[in-house]
C-alpha positions as a Markdown table, in Angstrom:
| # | Residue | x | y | z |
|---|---|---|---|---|
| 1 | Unk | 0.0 | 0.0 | 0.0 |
| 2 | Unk | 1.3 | 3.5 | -0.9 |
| 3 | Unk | 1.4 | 6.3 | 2.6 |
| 4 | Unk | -1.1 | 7.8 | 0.4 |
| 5 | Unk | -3.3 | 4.9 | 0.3 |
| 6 | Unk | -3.5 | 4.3 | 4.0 |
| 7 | Unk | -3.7 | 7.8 | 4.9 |
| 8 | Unk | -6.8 | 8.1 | 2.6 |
| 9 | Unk | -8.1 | 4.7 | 4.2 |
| 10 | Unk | -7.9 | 5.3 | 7.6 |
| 11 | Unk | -11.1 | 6.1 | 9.3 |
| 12 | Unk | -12.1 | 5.8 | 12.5 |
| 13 | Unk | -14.4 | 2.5 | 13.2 |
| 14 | Unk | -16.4 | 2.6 | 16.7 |
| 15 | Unk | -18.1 | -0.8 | 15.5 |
| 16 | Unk | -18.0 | -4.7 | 16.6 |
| 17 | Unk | -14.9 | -6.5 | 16.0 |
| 18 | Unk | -14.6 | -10.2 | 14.4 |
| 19 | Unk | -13.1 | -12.6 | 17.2 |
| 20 | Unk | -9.6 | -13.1 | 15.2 |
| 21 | Unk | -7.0 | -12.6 | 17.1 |
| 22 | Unk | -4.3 | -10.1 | 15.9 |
| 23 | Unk | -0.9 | -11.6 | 15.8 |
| 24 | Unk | 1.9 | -10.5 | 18.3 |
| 25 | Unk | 4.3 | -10.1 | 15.1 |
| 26 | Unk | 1.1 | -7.7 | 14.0 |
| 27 | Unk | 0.7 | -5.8 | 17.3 |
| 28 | Unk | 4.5 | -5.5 | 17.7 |
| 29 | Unk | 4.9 | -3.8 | 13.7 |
| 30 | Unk | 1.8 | -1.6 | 15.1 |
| 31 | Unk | 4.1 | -0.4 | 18.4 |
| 32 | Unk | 7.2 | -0.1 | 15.8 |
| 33 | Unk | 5.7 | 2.6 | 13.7 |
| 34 | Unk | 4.7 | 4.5 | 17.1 |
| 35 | Unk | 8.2 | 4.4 | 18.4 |
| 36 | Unk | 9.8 | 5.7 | 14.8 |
| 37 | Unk | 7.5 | 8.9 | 15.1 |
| 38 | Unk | 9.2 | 12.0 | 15.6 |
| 39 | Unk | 9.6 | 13.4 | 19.4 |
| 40 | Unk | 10.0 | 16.8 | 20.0 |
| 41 | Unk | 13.5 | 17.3 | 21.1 |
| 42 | Unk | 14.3 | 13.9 | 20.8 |
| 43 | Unk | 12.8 | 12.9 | 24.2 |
| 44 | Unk | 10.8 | 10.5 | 23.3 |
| 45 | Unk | 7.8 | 10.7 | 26.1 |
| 46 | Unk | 5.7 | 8.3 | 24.1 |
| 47 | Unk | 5.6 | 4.3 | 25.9 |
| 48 | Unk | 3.3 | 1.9 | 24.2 |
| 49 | Unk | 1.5 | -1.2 | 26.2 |
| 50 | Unk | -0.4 | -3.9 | 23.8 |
| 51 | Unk | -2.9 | -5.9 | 25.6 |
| 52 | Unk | -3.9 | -9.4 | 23.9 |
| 53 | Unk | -4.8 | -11.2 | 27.6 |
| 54 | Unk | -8.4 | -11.8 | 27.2 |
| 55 | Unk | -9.0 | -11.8 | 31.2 |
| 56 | Unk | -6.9 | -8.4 | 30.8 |
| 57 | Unk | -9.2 | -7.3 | 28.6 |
| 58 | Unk | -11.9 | -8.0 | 30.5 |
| 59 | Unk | -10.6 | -5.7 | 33.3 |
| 60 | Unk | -10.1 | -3.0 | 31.4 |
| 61 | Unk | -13.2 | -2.8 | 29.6 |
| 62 | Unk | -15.0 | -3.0 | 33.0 |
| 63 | Unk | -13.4 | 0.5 | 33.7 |
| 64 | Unk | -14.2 | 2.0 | 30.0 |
| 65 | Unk | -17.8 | 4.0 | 30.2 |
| 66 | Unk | -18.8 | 4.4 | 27.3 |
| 67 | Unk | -17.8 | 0.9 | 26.4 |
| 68 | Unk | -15.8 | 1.3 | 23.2 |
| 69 | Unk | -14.3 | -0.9 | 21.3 |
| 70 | Unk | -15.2 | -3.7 | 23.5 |
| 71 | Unk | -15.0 | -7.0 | 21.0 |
| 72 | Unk | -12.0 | -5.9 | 19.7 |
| 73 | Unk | -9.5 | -8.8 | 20.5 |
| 74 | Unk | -6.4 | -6.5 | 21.1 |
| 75 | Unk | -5.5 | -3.0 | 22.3 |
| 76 | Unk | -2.7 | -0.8 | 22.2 |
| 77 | Unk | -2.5 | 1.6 | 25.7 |
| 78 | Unk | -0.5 | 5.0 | 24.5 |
| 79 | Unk | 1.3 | 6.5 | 27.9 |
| 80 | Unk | 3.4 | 9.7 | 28.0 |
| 81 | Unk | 5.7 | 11.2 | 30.3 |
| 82 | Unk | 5.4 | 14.9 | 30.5 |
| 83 | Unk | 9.1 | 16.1 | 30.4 |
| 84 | Unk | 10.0 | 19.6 | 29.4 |
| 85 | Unk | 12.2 | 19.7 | 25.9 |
| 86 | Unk | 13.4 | 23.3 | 26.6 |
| 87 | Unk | 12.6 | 26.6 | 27.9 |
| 88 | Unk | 10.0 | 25.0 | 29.8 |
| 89 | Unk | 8.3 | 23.6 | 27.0 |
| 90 | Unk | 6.7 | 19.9 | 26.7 |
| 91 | Unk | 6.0 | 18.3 | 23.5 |
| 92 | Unk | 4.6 | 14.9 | 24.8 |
| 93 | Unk | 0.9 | 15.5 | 23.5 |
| 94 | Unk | 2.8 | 16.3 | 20.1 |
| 95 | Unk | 4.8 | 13.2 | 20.6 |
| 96 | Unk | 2.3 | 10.8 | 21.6 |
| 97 | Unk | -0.2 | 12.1 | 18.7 |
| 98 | Unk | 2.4 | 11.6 | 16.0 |
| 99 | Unk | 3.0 | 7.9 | 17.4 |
| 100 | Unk | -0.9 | 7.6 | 17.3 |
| 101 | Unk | -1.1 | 8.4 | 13.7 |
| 102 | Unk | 1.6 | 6.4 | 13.0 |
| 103 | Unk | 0.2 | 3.5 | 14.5 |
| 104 | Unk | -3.2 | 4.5 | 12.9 |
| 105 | Unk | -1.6 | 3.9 | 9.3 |
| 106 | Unk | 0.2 | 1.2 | 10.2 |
| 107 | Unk | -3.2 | -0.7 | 11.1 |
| 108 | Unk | -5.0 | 0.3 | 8.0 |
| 109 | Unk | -1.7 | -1.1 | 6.1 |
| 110 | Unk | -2.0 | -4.3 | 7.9 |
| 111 | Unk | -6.0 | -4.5 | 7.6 |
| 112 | Unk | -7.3 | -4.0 | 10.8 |
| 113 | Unk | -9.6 | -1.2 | 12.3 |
| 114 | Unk | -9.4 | 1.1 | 15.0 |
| 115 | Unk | -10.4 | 4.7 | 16.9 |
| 116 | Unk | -8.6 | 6.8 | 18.6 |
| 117 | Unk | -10.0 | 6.7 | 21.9 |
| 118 | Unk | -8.4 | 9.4 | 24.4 |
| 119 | Unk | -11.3 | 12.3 | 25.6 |
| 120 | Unk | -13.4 | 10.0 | 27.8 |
| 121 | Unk | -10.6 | 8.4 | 28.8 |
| 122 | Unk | -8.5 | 11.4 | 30.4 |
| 123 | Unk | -11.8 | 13.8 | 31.6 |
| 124 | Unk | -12.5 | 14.3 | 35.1 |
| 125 | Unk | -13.3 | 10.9 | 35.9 |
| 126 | Unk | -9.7 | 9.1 | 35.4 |
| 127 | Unk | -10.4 | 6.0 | 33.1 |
| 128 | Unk | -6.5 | 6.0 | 32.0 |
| 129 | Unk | -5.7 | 6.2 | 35.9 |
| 130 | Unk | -7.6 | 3.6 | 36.4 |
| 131 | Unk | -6.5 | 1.4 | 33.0 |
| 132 | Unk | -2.9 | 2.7 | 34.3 |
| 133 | Unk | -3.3 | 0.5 | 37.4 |
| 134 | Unk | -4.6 | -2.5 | 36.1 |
| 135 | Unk | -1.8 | -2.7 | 33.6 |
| 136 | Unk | 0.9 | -2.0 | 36.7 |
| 137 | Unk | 2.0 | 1.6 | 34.3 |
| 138 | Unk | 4.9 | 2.9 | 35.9 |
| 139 | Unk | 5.3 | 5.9 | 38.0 |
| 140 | Unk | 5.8 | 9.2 | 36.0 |
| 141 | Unk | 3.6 | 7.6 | 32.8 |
| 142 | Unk | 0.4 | 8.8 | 32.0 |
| 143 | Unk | -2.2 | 6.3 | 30.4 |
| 144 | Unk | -3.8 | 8.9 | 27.8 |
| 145 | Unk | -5.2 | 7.0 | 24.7 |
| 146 | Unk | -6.0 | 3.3 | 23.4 |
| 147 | Unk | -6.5 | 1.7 | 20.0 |
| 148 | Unk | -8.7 | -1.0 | 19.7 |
| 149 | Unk | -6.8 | -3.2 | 17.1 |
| 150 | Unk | -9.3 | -6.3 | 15.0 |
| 151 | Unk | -10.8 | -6.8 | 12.1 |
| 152 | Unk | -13.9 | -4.7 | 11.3 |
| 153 | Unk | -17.1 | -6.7 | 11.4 |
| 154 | Unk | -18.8 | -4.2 | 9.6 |
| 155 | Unk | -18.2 | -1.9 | 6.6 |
| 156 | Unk | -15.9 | 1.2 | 7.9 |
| 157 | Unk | -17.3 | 4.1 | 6.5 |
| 158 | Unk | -15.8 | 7.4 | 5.6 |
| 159 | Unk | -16.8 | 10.3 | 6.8 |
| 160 | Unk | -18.1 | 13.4 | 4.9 |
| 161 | Unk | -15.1 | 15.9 | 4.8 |
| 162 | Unk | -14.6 | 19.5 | 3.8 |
| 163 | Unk | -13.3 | 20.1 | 0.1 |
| 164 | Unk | -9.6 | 21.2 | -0.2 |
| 165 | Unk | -10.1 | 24.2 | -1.3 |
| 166 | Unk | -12.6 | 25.0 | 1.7 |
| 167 | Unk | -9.3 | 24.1 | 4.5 |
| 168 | Unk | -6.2 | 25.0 | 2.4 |
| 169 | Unk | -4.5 | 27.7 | 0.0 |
| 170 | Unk | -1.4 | 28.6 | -1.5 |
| 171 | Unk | 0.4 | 31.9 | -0.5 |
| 172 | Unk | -1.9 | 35.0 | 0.4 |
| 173 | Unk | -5.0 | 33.6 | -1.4 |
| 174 | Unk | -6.6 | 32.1 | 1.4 |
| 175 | Unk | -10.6 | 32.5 | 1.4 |
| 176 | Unk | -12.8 | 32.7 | 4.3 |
| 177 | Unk | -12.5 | 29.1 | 6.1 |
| 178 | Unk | -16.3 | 27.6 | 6.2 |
């Protein structure tokens, strides 16, 4: 598949999951392209936990409200670490996004399904504190997104996006953003 091609066919799926497992040699390619994304300063803040453990599962999803991606039979748990790159700036939501993406792709490529799954999870009730606990996180990591990882039961269907020339421009000919 071209970058191109998975960039265009990655959507987010929020649907049921077949039961086939998703190889370790898959989940481990998955984590690879998260670790190769760039990292602000080079300090790599971005730690990556897959779960396969069916009884681990289980745990977690019992903590996940709104269920999501609860047949899924693998997950991948992002964690940063917030440490300042310079001048008292932190780029770990940068880094840990860029891993996301990355690990996005590589699941299309590989042809699976997933969502991104990080506001419910890091609002005021805690779900990544208490994810973070069942998966024994170390101290000074912070549990802020998972991926469900399977193959989609369902269709996965695109949603309807802006045209091009309604969200970019060339230069100073920018027109009024809709």
């Amino acid at each position: 598949m071209e970058v191109f091609e998975a960039i265009e066919a990655r959507h987010s799926y929020r649907g049921k999951f077949l039961p086939n497992p998703v190889p370790r040699e898959d989940l481990k390619k998955i984590m690879e392209a998260g670790l190769a994304a760039p990292s602000g300063c080079n300090k790599q803040t971005t730690g990556i936990i897959a779960v396969d453990d069916r009884e681990l599962m289980k745990k977690l999803h019992a903590v996940i409200q709104p269920p999501v991606g609860e047949t899924a039979p693998a997950m991948i748990c992002v964690l940063t670490q917030r440490i300042n790159a310079y001048r008292d700036k932190c780029f770990a939501v940068q880094d840990y996004s860029a891993a996301i993406e990355n690990m996005l792709l590589e699941i299309v490529e590989l042809g699976y399904a997933s969502v991104w799954v990080e506001g419910h999870i890091t609002d005021d009730d805690r779900i990544g504190d208490r994810m973070a606990e069942i998966l024994g996180v170390p101290e000074g990591y912070e549990l802020v997104c998972f991926l469900p990882v399977g193959i989609a039961a369902e269709e996965v269907r695109p949603p309807k996006k802006k045209g091009f020339e309604d969200r970019a421009w060339f230069n100073k000919e920018s027109k009024k953003i809709k």
